[in-house]
PLY file of the C-alpha trace (Angstrom):
ply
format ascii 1.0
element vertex 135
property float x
property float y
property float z
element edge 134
property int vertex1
property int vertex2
end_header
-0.82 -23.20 5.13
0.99 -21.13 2.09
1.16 -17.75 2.57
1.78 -15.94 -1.13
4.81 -13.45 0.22
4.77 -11.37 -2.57
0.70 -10.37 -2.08
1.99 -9.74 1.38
4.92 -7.20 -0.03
2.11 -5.60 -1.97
-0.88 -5.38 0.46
2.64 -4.35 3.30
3.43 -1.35 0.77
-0.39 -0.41 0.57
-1.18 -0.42 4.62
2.25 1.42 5.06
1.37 4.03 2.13
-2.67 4.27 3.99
-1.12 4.98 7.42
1.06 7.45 6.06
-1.98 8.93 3.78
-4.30 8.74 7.14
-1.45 10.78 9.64
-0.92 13.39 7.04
-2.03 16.73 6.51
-4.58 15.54 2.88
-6.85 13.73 6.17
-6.14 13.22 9.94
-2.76 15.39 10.71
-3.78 18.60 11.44
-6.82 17.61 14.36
-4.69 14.67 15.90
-1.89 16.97 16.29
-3.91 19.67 18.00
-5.60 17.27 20.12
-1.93 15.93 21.24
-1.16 20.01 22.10
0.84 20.30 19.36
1.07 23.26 16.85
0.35 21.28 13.33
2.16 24.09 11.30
5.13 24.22 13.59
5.53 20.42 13.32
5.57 20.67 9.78
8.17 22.92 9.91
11.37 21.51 8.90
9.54 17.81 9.60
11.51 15.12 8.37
10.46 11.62 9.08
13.98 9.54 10.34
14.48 6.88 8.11
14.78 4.58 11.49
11.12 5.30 12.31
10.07 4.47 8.98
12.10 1.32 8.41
10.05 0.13 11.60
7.21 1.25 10.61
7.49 -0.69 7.45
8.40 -3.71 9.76
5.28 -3.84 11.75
3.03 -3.10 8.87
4.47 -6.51 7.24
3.93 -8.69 10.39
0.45 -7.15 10.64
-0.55 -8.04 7.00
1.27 -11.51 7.43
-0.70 -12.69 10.78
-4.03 -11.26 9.30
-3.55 -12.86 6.23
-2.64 -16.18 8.21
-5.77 -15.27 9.76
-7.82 -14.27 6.69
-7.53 -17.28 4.81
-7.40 -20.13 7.58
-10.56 -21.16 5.79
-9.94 -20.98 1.74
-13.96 -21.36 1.48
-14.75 -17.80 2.79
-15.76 -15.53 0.96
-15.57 -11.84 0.34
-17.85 -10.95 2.71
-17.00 -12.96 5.07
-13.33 -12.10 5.24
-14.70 -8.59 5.60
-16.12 -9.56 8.69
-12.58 -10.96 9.62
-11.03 -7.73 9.56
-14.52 -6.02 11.69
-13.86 -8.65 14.25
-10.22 -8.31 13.83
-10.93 -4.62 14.46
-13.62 -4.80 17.27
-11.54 -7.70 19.32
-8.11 -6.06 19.31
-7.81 -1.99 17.99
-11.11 -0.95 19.46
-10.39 -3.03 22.75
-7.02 -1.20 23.38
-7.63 1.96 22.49
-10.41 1.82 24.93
-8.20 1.07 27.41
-5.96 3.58 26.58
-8.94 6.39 27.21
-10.64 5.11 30.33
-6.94 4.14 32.01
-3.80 6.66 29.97
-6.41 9.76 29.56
-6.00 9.67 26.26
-8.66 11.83 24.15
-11.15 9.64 22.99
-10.83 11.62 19.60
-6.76 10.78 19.13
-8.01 6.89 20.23
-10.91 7.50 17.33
-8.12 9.07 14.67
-6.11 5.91 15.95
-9.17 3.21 15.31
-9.90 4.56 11.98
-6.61 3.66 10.62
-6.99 0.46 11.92
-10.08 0.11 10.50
-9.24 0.24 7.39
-5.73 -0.93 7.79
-7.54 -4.44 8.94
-10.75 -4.16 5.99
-7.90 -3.76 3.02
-6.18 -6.48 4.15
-8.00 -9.02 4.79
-9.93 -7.87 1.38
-6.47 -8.37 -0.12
-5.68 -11.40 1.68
-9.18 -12.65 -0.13
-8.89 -11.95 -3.42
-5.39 -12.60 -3.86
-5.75 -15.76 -1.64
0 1
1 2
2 3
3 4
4 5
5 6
6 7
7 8
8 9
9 10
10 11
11 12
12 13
13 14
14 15
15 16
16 17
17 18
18 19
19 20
20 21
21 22
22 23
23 24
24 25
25 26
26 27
27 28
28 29
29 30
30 31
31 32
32 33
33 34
34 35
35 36
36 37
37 38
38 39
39 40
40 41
41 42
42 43
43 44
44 45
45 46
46 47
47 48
48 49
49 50
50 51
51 52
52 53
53 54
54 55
55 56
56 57
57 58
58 59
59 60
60 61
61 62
62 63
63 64
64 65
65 66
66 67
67 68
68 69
69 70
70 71
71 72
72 73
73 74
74 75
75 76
76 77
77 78
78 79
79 80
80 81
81 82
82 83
83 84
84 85
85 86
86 87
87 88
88 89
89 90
90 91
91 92
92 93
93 94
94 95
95 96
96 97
97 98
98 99
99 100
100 101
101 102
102 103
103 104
104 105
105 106
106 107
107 108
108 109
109 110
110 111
111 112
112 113
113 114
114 115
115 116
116 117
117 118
118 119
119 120
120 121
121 122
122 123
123 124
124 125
125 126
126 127
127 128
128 129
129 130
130 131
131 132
132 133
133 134
């Protein structure tokens, strides 16, 4: 199976720009901070994301794209829709599961694990959309 690389770079830079849209302060930063007991303003003080952190962010974003879009287009005679549903299963099967987990077992607030399983939502939708129409 040929996996185009570059429509991985692309769809890599627009799940890595998307998580950094959904954590900041334009949607999710402010309530996910507060429900971690942190002060959102005095985290934004002086915040400066290390390059380290970002580099590896940027690293896991590709490998997710790459192994949903090995995933996505297994079958080249799916459609749209149905690679949609790829990225709900995707979603429901993995995110959802562990986040779950996470609540009932680490006490994490179910509202940090539902900030958390929104960005995979649509993390997981836009690619395998992506991996679709570029496919």
């Amino acid at each position: 199976m040929h996996v185009n690389v570059v429509a991985v770079l692309v769809t890599t830079l627009v799940v890595f720009v998307l998580g950094w849209l959904w954590y900041s302060p334009l949607l999710f930063f402010n309530p996910w901070m507060r429900l971690r007991g942190l002060d959102p303003a005095a985290a934004m003080a002086g915040a400066k994301m290390p390059v380290g952190k970002l580099v590896i962010e940027f690293a896991r974003c590709f490998i997710l794209v790459y192994v949903v879009t090995r995933i996505a287009t297994l079958h080249s005679d799916l459609s749209l829709l149905g690679s949609i549903h790829v990225g709900l299963f995707l979603w429901l099967g993995f995110p959802v599961i562990l986040l779950t987990g996470s609540v009932i077992w680490d006490n994490v607030p179910w509202k940090v694990a539902a900030i958390h399983a929104g960005d995979w939502f649509v993390k997981l939708l836009v690619i395998s959309i992506i991996a679709r129409v570029w496919h």
